[in-house]
PDB file as gemmi writes it, atoms N, CA and C in Angstrom:
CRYST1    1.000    1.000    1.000  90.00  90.00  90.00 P 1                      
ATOM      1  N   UNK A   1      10.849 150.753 112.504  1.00  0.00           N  
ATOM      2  CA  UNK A   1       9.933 149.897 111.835  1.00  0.00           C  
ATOM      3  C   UNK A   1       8.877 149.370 112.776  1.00  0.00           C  
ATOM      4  N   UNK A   2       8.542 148.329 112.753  1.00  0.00           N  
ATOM      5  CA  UNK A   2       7.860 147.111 113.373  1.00  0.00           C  
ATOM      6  C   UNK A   2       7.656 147.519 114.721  1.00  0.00           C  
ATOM      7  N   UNK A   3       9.069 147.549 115.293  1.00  0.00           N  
ATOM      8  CA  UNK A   3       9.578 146.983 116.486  1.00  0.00           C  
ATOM      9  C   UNK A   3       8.698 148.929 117.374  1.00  0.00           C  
ATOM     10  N   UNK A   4       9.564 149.658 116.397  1.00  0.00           N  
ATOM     11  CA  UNK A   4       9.497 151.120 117.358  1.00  0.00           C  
ATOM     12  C   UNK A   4       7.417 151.141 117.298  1.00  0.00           C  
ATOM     13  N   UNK A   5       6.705 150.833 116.060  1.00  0.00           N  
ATOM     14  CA  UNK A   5       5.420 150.896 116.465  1.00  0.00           C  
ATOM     15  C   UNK A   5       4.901 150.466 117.561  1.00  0.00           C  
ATOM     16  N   UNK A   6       5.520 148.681 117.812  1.00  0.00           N  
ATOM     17  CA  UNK A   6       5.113 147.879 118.764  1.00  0.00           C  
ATOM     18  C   UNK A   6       4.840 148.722 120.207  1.00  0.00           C  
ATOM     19  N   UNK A   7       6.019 149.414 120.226  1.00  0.00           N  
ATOM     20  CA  UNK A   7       6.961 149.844 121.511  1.00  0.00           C  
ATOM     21  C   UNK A   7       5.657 151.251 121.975  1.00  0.00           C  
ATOM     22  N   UNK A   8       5.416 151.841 120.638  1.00  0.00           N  
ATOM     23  CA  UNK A   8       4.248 153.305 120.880  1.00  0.00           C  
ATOM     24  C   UNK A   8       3.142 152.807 120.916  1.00  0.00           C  
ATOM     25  N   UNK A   9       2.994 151.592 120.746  1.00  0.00           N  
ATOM     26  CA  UNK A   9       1.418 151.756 120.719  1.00  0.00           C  
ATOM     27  C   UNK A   9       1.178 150.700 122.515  1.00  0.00           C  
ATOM     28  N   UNK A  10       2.588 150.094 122.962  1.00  0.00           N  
ATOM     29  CA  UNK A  10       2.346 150.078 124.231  1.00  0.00           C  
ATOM     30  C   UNK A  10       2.642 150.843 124.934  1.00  0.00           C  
ATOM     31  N   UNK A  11       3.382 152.189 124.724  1.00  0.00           N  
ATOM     32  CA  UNK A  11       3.237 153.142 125.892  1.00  0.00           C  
ATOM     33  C   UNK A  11       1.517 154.196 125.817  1.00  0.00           C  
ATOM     34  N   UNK A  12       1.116 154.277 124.809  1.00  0.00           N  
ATOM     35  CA  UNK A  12      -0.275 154.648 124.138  1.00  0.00           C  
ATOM     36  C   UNK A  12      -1.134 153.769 125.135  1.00  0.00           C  
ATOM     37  N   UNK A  13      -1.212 152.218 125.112  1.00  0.00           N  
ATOM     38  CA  UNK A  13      -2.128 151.696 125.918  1.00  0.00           C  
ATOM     39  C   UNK A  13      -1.536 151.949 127.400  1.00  0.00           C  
ATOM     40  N   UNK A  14      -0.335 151.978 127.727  1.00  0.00           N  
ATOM     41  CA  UNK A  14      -0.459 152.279 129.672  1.00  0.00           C  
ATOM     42  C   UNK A  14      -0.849 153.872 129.804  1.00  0.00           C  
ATOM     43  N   UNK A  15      -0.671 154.738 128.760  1.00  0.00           N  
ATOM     44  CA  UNK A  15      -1.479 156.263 129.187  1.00  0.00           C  
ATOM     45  C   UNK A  15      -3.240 155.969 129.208  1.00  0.00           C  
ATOM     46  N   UNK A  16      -3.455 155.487 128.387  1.00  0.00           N  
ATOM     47  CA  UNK A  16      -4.910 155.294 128.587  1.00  0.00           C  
ATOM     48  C   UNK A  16      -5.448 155.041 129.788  1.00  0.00           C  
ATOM     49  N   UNK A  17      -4.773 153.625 130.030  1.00  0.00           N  
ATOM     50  CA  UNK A  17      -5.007 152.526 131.331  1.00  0.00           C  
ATOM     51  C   UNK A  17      -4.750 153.429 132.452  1.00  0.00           C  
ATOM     52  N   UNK A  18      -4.055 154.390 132.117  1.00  0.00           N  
ATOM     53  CA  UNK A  18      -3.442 155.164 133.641  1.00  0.00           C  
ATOM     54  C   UNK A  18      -4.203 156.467 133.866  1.00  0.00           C  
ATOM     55  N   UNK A  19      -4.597 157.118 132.501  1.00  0.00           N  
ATOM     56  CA  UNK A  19      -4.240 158.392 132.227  1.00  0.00           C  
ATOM     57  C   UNK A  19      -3.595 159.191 132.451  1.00  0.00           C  
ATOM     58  N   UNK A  20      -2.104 159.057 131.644  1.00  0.00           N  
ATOM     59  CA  UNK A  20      -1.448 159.406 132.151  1.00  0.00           C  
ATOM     60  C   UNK A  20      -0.567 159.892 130.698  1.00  0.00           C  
ATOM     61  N   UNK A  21       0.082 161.100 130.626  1.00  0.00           N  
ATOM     62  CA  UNK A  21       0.821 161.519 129.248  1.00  0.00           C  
ATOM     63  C   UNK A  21       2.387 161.315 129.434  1.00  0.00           C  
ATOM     64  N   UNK A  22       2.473 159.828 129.305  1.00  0.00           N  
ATOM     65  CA  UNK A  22       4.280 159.323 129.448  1.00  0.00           C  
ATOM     66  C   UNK A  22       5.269 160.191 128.355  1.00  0.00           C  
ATOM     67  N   UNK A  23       4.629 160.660 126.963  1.00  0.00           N  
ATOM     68  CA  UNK A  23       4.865 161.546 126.182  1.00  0.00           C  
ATOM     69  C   UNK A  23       5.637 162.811 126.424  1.00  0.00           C  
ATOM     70  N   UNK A  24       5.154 163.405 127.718  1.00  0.00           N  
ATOM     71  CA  UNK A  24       5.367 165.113 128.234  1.00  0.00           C  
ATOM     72  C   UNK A  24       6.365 164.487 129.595  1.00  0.00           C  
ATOM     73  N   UNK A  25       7.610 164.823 129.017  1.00  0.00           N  
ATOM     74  CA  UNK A  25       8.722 164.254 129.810  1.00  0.00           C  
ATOM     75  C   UNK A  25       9.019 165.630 130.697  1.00  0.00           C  
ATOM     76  N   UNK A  26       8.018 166.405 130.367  1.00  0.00           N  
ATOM     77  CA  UNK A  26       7.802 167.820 131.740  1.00  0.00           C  
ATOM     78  C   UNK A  26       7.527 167.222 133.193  1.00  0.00           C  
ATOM     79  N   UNK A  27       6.372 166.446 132.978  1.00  0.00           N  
ATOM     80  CA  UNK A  27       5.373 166.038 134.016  1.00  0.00           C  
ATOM     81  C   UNK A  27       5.771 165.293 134.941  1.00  0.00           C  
ATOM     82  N   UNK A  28       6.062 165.299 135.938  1.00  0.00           N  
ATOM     83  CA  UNK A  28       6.434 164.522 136.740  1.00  0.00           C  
ATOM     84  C   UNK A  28       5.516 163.119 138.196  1.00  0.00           C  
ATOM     85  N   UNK A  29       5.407 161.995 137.598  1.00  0.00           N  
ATOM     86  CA  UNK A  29       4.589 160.900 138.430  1.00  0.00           C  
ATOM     87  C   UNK A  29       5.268 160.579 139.531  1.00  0.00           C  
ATOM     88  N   UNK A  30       4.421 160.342 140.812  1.00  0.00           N  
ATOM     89  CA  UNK A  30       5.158 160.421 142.124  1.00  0.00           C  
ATOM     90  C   UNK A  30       4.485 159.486 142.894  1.00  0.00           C  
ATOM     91  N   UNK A  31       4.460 158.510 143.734  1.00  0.00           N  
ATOM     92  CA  UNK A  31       3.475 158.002 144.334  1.00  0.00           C  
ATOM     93  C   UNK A  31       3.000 158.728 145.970  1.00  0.00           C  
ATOM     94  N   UNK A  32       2.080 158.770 146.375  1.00  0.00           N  
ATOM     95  CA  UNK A  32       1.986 159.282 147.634  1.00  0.00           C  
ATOM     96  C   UNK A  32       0.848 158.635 147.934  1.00  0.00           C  
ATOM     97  N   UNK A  33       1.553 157.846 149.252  1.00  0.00           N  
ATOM     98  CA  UNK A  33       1.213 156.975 149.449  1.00  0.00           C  
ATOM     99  C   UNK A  33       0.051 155.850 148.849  1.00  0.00           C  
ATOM    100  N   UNK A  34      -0.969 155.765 148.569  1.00  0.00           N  
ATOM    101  CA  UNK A  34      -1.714 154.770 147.365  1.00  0.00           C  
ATOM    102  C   UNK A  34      -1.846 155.623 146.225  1.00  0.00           C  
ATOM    103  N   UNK A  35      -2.082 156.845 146.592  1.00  0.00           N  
ATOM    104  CA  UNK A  35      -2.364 157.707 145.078  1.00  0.00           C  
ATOM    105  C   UNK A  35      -1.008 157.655 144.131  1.00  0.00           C  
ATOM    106  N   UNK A  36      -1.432 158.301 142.997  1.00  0.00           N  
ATOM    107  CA  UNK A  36      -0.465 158.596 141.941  1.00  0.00           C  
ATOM    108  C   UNK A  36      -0.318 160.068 142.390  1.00  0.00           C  
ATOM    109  N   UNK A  37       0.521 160.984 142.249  1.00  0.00           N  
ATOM    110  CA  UNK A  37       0.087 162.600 141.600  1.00  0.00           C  
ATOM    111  C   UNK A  37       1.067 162.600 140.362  1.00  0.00           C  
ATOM    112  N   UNK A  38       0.531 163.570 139.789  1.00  0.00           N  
ATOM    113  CA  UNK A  38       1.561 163.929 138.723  1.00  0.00           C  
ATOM    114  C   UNK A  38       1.553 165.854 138.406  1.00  0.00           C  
ATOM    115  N   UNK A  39       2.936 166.078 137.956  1.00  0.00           N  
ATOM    116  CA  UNK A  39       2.649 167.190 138.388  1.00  0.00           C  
ATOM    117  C   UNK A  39       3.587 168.161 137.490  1.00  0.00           C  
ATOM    118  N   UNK A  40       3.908 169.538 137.400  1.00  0.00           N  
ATOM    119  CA  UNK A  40       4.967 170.200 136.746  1.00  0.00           C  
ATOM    120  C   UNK A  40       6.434 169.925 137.135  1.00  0.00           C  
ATOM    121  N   UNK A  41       7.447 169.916 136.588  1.00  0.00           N  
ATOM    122  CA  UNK A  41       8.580 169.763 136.966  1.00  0.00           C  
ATOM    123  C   UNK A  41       8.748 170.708 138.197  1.00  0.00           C  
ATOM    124  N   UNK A  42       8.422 172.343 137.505  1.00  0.00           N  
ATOM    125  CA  UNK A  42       8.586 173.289 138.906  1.00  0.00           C  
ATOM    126  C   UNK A  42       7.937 173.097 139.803  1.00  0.00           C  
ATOM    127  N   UNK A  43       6.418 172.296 140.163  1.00  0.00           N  
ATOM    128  CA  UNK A  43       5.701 172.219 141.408  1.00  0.00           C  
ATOM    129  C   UNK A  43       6.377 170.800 141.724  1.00  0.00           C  
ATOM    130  N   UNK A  44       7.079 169.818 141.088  1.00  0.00           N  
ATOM    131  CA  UNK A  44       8.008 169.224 141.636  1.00  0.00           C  
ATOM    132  C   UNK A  44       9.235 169.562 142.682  1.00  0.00           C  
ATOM    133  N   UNK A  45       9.686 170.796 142.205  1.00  0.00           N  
ATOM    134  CA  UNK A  45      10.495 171.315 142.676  1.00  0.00           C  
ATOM    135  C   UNK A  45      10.696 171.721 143.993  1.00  0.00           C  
ATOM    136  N   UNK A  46       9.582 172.247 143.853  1.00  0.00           N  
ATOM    137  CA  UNK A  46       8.213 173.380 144.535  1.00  0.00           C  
ATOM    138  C   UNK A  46       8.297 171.942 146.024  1.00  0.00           C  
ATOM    139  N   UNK A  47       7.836 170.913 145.502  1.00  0.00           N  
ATOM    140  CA  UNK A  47       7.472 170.298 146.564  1.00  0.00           C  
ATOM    141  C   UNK A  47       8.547 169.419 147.471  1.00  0.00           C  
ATOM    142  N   UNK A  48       9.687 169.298 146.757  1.00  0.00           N  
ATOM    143  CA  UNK A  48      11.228 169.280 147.277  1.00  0.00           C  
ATOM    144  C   UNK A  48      11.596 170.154 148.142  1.00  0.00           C  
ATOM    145  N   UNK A  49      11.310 171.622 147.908  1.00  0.00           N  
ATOM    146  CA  UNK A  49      11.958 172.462 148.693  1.00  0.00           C  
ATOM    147  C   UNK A  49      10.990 172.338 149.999  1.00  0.00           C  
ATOM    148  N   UNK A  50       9.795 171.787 149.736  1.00  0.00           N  
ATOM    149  CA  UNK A  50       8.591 172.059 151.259  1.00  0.00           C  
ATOM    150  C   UNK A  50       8.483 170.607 151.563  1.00  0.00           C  
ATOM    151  N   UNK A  51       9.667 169.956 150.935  1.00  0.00           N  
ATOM    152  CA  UNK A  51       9.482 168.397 151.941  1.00  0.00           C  
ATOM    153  C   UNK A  51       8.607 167.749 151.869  1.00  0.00           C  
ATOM    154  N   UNK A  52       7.334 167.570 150.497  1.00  0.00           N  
ATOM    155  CA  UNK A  52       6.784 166.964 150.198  1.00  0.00           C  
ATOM    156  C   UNK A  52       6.619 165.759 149.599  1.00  0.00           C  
ATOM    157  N   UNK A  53       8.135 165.813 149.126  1.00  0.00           N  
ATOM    158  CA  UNK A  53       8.633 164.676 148.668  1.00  0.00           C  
ATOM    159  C   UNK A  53      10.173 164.647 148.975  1.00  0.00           C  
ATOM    160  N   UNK A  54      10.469 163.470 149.382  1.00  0.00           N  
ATOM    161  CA  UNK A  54      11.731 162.851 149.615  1.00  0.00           C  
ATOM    162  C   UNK A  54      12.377 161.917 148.745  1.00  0.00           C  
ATOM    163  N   UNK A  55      14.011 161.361 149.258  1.00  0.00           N  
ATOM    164  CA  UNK A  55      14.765 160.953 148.093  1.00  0.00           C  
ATOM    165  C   UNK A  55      13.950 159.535 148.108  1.00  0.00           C  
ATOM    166  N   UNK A  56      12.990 159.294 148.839  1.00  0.00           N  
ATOM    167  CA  UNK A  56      12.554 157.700 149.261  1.00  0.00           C  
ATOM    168  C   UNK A  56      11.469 157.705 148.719  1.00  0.00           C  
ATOM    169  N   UNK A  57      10.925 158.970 148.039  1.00  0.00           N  
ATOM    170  CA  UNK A  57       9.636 159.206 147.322  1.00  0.00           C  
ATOM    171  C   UNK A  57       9.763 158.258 145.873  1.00  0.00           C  
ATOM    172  N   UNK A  58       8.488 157.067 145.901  1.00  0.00           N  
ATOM    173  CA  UNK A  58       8.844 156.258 144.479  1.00  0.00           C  
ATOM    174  C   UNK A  58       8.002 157.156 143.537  1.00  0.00           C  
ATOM    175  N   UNK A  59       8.764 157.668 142.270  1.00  0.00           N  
ATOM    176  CA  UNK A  59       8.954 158.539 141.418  1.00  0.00           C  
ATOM    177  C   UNK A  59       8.558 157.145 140.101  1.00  0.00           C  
ATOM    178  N   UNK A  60       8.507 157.630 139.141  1.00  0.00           N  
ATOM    179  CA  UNK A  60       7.824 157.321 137.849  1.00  0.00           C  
ATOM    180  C   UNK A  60       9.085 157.550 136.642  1.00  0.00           C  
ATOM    181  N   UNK A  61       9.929 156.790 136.087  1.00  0.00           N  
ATOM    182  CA  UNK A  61      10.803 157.426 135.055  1.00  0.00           C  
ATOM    183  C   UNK A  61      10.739 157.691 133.912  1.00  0.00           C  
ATOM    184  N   UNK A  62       9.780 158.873 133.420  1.00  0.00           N  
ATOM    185  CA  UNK A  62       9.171 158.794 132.094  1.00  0.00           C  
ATOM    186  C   UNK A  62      10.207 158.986 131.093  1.00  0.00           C  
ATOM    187  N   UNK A  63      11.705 158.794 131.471  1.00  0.00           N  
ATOM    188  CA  UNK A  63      12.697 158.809 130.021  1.00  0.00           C  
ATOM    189  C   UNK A  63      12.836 157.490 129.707  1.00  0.00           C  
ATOM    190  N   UNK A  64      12.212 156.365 130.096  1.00  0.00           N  
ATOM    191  CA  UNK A  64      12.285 155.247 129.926  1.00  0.00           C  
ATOM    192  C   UNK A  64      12.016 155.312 128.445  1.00  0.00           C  
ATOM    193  N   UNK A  65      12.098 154.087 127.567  1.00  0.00           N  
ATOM    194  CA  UNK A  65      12.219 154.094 126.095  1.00  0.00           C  
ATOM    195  C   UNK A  65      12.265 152.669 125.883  1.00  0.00           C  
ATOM    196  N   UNK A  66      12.278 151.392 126.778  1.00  0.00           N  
ATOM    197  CA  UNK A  66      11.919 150.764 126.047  1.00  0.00           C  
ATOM    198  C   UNK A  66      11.635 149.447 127.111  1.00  0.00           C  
ATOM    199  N   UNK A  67      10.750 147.915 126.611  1.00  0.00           N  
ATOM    200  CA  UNK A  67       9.758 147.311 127.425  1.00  0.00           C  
ATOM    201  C   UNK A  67      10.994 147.071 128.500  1.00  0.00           C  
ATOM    202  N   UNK A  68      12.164 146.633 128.255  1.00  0.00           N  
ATOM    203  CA  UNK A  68      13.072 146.567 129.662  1.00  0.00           C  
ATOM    204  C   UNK A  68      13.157 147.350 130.992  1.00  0.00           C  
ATOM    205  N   UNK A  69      13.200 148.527 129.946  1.00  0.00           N  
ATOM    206  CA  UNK A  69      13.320 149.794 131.128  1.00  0.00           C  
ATOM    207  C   UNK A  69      11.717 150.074 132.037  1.00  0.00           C  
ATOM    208  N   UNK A  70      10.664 150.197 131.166  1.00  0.00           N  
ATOM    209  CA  UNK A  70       9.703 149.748 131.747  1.00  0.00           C  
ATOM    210  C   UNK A  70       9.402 148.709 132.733  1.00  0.00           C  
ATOM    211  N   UNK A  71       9.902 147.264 132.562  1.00  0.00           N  
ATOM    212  CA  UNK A  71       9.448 146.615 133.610  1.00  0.00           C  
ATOM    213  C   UNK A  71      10.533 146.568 134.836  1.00  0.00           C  
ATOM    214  N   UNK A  72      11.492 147.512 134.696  1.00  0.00           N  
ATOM    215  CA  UNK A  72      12.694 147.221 135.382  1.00  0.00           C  
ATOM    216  C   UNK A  72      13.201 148.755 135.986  1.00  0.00           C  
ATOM    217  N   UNK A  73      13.037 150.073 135.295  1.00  0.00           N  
ATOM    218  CA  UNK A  73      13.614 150.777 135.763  1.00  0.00           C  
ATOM    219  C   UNK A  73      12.441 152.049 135.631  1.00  0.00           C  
ATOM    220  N   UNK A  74      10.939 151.661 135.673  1.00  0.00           N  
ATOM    221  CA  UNK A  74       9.984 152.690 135.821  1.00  0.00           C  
ATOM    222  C   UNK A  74       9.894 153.076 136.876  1.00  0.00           C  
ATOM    223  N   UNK A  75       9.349 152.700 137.772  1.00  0.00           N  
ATOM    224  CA  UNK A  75       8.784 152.994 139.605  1.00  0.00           C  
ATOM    225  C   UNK A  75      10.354 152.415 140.263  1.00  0.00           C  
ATOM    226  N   UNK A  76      10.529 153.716 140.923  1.00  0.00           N  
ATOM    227  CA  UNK A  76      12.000 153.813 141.186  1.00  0.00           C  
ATOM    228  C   UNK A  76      11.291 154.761 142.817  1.00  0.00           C  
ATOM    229  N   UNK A  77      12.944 154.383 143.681  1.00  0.00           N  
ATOM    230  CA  UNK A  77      12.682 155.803 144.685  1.00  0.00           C  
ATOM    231  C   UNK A  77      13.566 156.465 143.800  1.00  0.00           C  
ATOM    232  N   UNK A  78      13.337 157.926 144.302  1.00  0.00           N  
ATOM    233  CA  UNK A  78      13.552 159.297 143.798  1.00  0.00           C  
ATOM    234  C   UNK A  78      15.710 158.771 143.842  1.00  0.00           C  
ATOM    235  N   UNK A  79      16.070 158.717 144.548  1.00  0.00           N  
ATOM    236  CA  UNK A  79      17.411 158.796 145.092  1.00  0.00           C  
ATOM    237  C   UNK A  79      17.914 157.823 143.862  1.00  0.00           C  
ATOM    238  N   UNK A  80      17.480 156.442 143.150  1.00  0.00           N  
ATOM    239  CA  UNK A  80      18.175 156.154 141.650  1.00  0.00           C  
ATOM    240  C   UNK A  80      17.326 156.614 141.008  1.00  0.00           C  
ATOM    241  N   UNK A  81      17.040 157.528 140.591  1.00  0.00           N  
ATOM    242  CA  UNK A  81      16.314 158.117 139.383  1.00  0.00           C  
ATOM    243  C   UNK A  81      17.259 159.556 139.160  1.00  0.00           C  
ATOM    244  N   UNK A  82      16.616 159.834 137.700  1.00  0.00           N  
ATOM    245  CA  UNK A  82      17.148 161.318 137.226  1.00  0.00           C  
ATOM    246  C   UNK A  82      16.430 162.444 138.296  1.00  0.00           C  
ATOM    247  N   UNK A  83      15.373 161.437 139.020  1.00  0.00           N  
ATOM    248  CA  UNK A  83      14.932 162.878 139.978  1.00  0.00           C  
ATOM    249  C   UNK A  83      15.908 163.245 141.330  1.00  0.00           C  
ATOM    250  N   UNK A  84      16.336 162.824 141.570  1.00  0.00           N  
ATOM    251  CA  UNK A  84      17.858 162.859 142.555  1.00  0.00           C  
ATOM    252  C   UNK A  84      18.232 164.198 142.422  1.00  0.00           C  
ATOM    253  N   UNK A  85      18.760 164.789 140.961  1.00  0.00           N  
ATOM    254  CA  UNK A  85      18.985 166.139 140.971  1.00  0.00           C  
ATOM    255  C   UNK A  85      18.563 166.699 141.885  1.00  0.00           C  
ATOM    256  N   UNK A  86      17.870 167.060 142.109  1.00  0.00           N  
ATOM    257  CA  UNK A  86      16.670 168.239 142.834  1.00  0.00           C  
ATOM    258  C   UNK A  86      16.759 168.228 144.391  1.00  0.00           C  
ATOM    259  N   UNK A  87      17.605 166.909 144.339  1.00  0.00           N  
ATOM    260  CA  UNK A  87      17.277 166.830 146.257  1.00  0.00           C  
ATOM    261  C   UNK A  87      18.529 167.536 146.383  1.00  0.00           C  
TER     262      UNK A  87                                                      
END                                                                             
């Protein structure tokens, strides 16, 4: 109802604000060093195996789903996140 609109039309305004598609749970957001990148899961991968990113790399958790997890469990290092796999 209500509540789930509320919830899309604020992840709708931080893609704008960011440009950024929180939607495509492919894509993967990474910080390096001031920049953002964002990128394919496989050139994620890609950049794990060439040490481009580490478990200390703060990562982006786009399975987040709701304003809690957002203000609490978005910008993560890689090592508590679902991106851990990979290392």
């Amino acid at each position: 109802g209500c509540s789930i609109d509320a919830s899309a039309n604020m992840f709708k305004n931080i893609e704008e604000k960011y440009n950024v598609d929180m939607f495509n749970k492919l894509n993967i957001a990474f910080k390096d060093g001031e920049h953002i990148n964002i990128v394919t899961l496989s050139d994620f991968q890609k950049y794990v195996k060439e040490n481009k990113v580490n478990i200390k790399t703060i990562v982006f958790n786009n399975m987040i789903t709701t304003k809690k997890e957002l203000e609490n469990r978005w910008e993560l290092v890689a090592e508590d996140s679902w991106h851990s796999r990979y290392f």
